[in-house]
C-alpha positions as a Markdown table, in Angstrom:
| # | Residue | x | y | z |
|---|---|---|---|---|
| 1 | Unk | 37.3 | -5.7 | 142.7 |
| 2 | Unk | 38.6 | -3.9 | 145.7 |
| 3 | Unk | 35.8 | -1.3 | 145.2 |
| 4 | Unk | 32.5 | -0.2 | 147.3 |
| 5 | Unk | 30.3 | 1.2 | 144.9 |
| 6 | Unk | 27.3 | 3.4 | 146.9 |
| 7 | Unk | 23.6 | 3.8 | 145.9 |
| 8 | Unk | 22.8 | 6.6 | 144.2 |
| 9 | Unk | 19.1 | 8.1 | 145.1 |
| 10 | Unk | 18.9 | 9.7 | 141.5 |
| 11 | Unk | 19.9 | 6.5 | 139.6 |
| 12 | Unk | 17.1 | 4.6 | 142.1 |
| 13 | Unk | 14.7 | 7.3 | 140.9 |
| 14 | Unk | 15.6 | 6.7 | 137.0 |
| 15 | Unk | 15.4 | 3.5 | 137.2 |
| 16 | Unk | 12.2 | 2.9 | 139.3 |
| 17 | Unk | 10.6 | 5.6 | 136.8 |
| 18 | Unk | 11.9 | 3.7 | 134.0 |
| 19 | Unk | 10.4 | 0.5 | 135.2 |
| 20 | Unk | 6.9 | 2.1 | 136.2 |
| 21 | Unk | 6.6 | 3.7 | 132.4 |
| 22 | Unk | 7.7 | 0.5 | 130.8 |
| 23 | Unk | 4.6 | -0.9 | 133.0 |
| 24 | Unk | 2.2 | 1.4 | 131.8 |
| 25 | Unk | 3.4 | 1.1 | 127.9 |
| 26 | Unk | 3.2 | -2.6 | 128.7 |
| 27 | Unk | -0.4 | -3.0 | 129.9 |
| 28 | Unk | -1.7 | -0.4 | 127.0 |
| 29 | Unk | 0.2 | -2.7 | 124.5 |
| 30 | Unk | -1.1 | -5.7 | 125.7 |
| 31 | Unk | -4.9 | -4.1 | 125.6 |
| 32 | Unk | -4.6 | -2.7 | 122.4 |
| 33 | Unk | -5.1 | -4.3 | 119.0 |
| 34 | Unk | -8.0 | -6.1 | 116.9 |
| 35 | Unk | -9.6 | -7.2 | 119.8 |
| 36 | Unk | -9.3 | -4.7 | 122.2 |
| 37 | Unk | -8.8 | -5.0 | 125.9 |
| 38 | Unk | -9.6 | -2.3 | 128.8 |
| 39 | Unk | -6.4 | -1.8 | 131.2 |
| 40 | Unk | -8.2 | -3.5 | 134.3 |
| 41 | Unk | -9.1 | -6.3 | 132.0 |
| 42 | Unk | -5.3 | -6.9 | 131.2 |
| 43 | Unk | -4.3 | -6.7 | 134.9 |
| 44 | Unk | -7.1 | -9.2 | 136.1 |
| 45 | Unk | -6.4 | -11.4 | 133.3 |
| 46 | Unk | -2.1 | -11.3 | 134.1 |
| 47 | Unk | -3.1 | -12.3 | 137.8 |
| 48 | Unk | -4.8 | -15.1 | 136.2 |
| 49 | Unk | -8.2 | -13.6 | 137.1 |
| 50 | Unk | -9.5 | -13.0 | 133.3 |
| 51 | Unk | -11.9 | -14.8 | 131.0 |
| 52 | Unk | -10.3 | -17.7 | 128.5 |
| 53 | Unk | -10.7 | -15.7 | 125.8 |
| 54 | Unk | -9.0 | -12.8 | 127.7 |
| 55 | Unk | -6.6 | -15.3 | 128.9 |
| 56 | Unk | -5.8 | -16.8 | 125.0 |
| 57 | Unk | -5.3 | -13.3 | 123.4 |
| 58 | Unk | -3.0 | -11.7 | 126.1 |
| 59 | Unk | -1.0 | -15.0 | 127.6 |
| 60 | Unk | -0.8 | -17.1 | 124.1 |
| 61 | Unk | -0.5 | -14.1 | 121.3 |
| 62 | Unk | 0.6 | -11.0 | 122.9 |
| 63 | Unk | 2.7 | -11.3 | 126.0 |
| 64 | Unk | 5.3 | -13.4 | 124.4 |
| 65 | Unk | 6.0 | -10.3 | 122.3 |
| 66 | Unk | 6.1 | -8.0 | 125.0 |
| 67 | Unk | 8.2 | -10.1 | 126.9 |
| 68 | Unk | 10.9 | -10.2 | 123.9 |
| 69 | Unk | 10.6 | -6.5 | 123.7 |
| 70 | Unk | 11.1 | -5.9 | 127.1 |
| 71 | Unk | 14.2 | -8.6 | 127.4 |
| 72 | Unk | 15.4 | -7.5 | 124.1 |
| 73 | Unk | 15.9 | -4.0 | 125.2 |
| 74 | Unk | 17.2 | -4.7 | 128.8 |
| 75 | Unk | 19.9 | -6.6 | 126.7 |
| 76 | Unk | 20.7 | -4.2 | 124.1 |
| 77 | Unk | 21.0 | -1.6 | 126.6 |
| 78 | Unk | 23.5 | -3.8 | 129.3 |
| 79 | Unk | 25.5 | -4.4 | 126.1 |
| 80 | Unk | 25.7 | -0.9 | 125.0 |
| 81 | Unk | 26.6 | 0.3 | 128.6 |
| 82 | Unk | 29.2 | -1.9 | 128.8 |
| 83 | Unk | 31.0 | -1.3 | 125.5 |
| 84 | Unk | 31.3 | 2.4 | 126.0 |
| 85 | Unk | 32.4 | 2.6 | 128.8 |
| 86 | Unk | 35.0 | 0.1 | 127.7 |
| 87 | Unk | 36.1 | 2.2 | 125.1 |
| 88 | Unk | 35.1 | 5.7 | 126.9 |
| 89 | Unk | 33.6 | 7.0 | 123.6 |
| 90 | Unk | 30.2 | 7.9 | 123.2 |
| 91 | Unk | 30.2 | 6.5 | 120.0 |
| 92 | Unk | 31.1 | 3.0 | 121.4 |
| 93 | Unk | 27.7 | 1.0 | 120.7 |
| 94 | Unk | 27.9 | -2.9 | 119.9 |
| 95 | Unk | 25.6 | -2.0 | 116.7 |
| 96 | Unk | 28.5 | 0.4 | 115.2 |
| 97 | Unk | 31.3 | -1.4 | 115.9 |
| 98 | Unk | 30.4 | -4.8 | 114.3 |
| 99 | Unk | 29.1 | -6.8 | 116.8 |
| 100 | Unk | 25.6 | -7.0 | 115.5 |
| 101 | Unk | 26.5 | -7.0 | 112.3 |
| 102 | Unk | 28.6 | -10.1 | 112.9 |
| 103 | Unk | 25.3 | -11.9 | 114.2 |
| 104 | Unk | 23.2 | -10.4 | 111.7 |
| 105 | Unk | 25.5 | -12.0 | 108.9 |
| 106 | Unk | 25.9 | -15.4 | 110.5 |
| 107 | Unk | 22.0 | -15.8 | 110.8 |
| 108 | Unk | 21.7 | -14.2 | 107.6 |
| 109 | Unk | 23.8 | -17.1 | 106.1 |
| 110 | Unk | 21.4 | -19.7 | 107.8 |
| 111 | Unk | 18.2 | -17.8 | 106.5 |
| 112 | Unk | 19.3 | -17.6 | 102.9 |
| 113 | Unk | 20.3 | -21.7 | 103.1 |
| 114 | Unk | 16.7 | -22.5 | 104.2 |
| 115 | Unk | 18.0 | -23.2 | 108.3 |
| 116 | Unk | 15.5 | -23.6 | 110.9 |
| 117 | Unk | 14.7 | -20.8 | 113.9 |
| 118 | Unk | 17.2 | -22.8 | 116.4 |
| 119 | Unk | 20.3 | -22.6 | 113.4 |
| 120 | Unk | 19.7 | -19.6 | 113.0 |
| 121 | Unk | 19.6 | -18.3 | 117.1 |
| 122 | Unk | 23.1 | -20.4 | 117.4 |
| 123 | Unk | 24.4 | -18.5 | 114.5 |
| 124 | Unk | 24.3 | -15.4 | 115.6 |
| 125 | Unk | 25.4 | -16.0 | 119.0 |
| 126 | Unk | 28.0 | -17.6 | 117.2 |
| 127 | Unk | 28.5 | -14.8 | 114.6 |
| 128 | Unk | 28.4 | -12.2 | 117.6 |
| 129 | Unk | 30.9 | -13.8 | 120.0 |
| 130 | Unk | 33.6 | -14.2 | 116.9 |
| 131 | Unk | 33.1 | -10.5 | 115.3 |
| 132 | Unk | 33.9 | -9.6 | 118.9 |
| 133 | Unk | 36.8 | -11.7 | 119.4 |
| 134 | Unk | 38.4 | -10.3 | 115.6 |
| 135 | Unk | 38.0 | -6.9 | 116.6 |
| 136 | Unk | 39.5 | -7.2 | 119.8 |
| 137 | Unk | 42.5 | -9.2 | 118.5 |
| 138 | Unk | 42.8 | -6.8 | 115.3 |
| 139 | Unk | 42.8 | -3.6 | 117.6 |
| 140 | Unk | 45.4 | -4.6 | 120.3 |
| 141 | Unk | 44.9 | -4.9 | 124.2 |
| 142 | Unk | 43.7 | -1.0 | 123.8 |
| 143 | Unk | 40.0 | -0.8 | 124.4 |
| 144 | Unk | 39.7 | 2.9 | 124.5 |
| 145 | Unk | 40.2 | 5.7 | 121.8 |
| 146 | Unk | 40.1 | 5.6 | 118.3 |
| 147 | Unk | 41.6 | 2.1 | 117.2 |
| 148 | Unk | 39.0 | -0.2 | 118.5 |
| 149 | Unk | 36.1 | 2.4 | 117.1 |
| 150 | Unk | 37.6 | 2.1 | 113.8 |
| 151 | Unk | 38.4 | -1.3 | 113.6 |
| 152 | Unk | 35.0 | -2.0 | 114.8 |
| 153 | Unk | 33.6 | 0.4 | 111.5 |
| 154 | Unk | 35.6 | -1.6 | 109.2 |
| 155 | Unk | 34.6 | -4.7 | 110.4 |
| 156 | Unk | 30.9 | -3.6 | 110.0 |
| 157 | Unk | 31.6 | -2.1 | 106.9 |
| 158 | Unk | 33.0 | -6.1 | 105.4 |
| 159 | Unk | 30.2 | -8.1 | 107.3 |
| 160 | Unk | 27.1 | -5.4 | 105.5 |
| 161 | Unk | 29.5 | -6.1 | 102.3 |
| 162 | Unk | 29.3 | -10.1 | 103.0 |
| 163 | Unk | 25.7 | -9.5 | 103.8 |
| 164 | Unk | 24.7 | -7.4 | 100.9 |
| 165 | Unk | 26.3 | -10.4 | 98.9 |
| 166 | Unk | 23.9 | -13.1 | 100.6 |
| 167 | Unk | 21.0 | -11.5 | 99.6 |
| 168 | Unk | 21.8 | -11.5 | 96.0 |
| 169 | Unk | 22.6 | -15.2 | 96.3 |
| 170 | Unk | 19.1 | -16.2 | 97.6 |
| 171 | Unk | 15.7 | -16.8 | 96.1 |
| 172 | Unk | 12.9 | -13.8 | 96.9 |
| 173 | Unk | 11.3 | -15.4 | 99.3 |
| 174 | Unk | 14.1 | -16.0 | 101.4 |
| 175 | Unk | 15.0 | -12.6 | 101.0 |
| 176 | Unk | 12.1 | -11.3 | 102.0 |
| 177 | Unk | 12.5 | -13.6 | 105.3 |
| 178 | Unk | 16.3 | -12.0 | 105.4 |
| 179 | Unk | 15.2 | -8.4 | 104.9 |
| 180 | Unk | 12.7 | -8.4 | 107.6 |
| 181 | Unk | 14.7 | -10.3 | 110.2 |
| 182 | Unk | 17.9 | -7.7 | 109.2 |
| 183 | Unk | 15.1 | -4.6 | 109.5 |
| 184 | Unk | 14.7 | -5.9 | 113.4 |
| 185 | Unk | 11.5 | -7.4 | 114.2 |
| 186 | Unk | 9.4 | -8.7 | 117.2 |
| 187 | Unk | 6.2 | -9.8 | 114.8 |
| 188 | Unk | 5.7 | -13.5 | 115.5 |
| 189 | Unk | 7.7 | -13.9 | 118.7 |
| 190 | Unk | 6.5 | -16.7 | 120.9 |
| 191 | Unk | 8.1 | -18.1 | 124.3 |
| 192 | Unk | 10.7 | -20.0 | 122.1 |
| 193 | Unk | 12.1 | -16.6 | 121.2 |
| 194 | Unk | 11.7 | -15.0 | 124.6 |
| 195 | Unk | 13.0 | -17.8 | 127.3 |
| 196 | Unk | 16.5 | -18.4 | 125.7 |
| 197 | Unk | 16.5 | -14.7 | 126.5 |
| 198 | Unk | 15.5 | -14.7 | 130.1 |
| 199 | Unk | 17.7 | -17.2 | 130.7 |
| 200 | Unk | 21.0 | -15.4 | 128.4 |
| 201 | Unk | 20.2 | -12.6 | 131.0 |
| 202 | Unk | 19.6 | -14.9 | 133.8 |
| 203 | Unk | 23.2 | -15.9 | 133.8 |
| 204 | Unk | 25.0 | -12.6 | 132.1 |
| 205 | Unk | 23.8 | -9.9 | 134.2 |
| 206 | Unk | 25.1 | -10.6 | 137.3 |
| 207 | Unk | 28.4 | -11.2 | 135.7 |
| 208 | Unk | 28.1 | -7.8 | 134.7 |
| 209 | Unk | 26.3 | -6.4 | 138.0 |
| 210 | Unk | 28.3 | -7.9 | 140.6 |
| 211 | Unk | 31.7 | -8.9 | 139.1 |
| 212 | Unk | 32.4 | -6.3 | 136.7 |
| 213 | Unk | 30.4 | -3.3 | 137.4 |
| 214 | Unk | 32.4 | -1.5 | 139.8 |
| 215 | Unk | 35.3 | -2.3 | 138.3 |
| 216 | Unk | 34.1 | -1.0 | 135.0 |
| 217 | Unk | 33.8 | 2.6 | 136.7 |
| 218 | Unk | 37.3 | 2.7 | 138.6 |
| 219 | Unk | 38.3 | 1.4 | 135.0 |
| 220 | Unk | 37.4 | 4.6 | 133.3 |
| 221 | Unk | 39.4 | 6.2 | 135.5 |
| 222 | Unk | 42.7 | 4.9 | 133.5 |
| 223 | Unk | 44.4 | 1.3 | 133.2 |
| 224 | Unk | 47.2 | 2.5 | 135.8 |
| 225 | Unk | 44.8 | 4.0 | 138.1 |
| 226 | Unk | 42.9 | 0.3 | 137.8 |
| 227 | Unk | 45.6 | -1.8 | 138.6 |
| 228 | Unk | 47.0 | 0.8 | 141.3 |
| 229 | Unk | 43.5 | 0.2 | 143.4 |
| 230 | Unk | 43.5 | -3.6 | 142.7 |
| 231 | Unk | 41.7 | -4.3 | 139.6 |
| 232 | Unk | 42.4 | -6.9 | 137.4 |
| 233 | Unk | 42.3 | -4.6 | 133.8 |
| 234 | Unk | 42.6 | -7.6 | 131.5 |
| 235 | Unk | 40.4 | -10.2 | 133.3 |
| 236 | Unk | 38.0 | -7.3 | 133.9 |
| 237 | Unk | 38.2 | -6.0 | 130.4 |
| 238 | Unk | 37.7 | -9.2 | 128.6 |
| 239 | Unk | 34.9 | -10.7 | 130.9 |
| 240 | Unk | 32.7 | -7.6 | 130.8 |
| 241 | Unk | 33.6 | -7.1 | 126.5 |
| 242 | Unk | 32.5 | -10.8 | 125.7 |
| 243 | Unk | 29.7 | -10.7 | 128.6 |
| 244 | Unk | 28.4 | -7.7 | 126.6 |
| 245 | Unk | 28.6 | -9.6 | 123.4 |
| 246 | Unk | 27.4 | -12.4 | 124.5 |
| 247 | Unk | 23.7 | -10.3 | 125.5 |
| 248 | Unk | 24.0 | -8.2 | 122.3 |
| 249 | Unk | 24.3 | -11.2 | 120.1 |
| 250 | Unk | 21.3 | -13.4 | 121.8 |
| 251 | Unk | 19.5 | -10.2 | 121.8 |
| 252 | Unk | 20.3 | -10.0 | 117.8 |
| 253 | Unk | 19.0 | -14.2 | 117.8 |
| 254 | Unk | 15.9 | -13.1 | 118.9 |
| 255 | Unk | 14.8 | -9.5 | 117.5 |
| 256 | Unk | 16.8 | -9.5 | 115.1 |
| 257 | Unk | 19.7 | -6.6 | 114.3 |
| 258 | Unk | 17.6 | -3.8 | 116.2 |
| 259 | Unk | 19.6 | -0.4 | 115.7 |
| 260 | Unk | 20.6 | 2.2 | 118.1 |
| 261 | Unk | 18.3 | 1.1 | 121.8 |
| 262 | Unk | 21.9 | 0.1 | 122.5 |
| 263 | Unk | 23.4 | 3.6 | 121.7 |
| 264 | Unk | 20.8 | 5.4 | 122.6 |
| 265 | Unk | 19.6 | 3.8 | 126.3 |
| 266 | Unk | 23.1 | 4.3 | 127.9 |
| 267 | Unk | 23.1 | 8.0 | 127.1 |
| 268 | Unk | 19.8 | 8.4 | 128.2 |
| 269 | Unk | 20.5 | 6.6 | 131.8 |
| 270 | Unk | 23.6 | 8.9 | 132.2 |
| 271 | Unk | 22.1 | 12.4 | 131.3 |
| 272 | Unk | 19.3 | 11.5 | 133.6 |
| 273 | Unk | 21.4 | 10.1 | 136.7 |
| 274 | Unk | 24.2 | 12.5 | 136.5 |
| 275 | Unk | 26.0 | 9.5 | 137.7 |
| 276 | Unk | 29.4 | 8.6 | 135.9 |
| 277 | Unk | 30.3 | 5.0 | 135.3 |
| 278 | Unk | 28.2 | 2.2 | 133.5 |
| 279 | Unk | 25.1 | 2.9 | 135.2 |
| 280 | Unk | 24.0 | -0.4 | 134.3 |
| 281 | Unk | 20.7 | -0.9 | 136.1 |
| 282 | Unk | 19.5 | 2.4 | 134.7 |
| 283 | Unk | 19.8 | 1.8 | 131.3 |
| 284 | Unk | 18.5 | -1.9 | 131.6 |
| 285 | Unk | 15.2 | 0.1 | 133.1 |
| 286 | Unk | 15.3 | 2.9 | 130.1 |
| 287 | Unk | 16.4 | 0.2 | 127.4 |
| 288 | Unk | 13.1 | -1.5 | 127.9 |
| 289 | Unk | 11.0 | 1.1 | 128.2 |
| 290 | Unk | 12.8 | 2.5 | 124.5 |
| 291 | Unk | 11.7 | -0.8 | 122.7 |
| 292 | Unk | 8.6 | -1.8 | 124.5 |
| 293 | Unk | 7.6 | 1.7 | 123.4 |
| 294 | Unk | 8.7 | 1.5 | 119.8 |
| 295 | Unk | 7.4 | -1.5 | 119.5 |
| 296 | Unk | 3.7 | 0.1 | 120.8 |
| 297 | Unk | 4.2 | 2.9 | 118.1 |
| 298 | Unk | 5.5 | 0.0 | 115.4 |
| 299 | Unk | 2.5 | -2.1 | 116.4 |
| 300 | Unk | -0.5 | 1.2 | 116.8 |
| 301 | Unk | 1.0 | 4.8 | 115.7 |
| 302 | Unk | 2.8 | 5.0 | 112.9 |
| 303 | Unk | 1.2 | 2.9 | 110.3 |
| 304 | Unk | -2.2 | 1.0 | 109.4 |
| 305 | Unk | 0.2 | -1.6 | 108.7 |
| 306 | Unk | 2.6 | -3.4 | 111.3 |
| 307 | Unk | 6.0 | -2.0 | 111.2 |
| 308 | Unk | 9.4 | -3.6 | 111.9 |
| 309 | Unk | 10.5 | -2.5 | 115.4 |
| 310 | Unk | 13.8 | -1.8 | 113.6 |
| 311 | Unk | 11.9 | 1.5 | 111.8 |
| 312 | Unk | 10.4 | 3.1 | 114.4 |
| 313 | Unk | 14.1 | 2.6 | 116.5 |
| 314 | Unk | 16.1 | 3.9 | 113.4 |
| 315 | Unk | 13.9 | 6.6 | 113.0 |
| 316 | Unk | 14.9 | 7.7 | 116.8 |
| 317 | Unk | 17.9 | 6.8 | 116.7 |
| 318 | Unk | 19.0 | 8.3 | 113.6 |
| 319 | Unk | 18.0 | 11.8 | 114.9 |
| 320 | Unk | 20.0 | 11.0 | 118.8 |
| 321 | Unk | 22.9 | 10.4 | 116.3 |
| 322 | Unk | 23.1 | 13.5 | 114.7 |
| 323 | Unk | 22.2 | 15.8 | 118.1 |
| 324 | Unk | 24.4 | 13.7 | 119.3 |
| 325 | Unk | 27.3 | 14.2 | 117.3 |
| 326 | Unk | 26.3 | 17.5 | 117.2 |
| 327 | Unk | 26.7 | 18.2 | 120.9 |
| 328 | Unk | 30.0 | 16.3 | 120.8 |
| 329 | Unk | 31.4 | 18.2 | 118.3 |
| 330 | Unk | 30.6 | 21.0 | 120.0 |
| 331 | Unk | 32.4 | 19.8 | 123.1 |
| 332 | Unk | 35.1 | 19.2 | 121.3 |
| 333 | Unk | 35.2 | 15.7 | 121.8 |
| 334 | Unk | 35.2 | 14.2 | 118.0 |
């Protein structure tokens, strides 16, 4: 891209801390629960150094969830990084400008018809990748300001219309499959759910790390200021928009429609790095920690009963919203 892009020791720091929390939350998580396991037995046990029954609970019934939650969140977080910064609004997260609710109806359609796990993975992918594709030929070449924002709202706005229509048109127990999957929910993940993950991110993020991060931050910059320094703008723009998608909508396939870790997780990684740009590899770090530790609090906090991830991140999320459009106000930014 005809950029050098330094390391920055603050972003190292965020990220490392990031990583070392998600750690911790991970090992208490994995310890914690009917049968409960002491942190050194968890450790032993991951080395492969644990009893069977040690070996059963944490490898066979818990770490496949954790897993999910951790690649879930790196996912939702690489998304959300990437769309705002595409659209340089704060306000530009995949979940608010349609793109998760295009998966969620797609695989919504498949749950109400009685479609397996794998129909219903492909559908939102599917569902994801072409809400994406509308909204970016609706809205124009223009990425940034308000008329891909609001195109995106509208097209959210028709697919939780569509959606809304589904579930009146199934039976109640498939509606009570479709309202948990649409609440967001990591209850019942196995390695099915978490390998087509690993390997989404296997092959996206270094799209995103290597061929369109830097470009991404001279991007923000300004089109002309772009092309000037020998960026590509419209290969750049719609690689990194449908690479996003592409992690936001698998992410979606396996979780389900989790709200706001992809809002939320980008902020976070730029308030604590200072840094502008993307800061991709920060918010990957903070975007697992936020659902690894929601889904700790969904599974031990909150509730006798085992929440939906999706509460415990609305819950959050719903309050970052309002300081945050709070703070922008403020700014005079909206």
């Amino acid at each position: 891209m005809g950029s050098r892009v330094g390391v920055r020791p603050r972003a190292v720091v965020v990220g490392v801390a990031a990583l070392i929390a998600t750690v911790v939350v991970a090992v208490l998580s994995l310890g914690t629960g009917e049968f409960p396991i002491a942190p050194a037995d968890v450790v032993k046990t991951l080395f492969g150094q644990g009893t069977p029954a040690h070996a059963f609970i944490i490898n066979e019934l818990r770490l496949p969830r954790l897993i999910t939650a951790v690649l879930v969140g790196a996912a939702l977080a690489a998304g959300g990084a990437v769309f705002q910064s595409l659209v340089r609004n704060p306000l530009g997260s995949p979940d608010m400008l349609g793109v998760t609710n295009g998966a969620s109806t797609a695989a919504l359609a498949v749950v109400i018809l009685g479609g397996s796990s794998t129909q219903l993975s492909v559908a939102a992918v599917a569902g994801g990748l072409a809400a994406t594709v509308l909204i970016q030929l609706i809205a124009g070449r223009a990425l940034h300001g308000f008329r891909f924002i609001l195109v995106g709202i509208g097209m959210a706005a028709i697919l939780t219309g569509v959606s809304s229509y589904l579930l009146t048109r199934g039976v109640q127990m498939e509606n009570a499959r479709a309202l948990l999957w649409l609440t967001g929910s990591l209850d019942g993940r196995d390695w099915s759910n978490a390998i087509p993950m690993a390997l989404a991110l296997a092959v996206v993020l270094p799209v995103l790390l290597l061929a369109c991060g830097p470009g991404l931050r001279i991007l923000e910059m300004g089109d002309d200021a772009a092309s000037a320094l020998g960026v590509p703008v419209p290969l750049l723009r719609n690689g990194a928009l449908l690479s996003a998608a592409l992690l936001v909508s698998f992410a979606a396939a396996s979780a389900g429609p989790v709200q706001f870790v992809a809002l939320i997780a980008p902020h976070l990684a730029k308030r604590l790095t200072g840094a502008p740009g993307p800061n991709l590899l920060p918010s990957i770090a903070v975007g697992a920690l936020l659902l690894t530790g929601a889904d700790y609090l969904a599974q031990h906090t909150l509730s006798d009963n085992v929440l939906p991830v999706g509460v415990v991140t609305g819950l959050i999320g719903g309050g970052y919203l309002v300081w945050l459009l709070t703070t922008e106000r403020r700014a005079g930014r909206i």
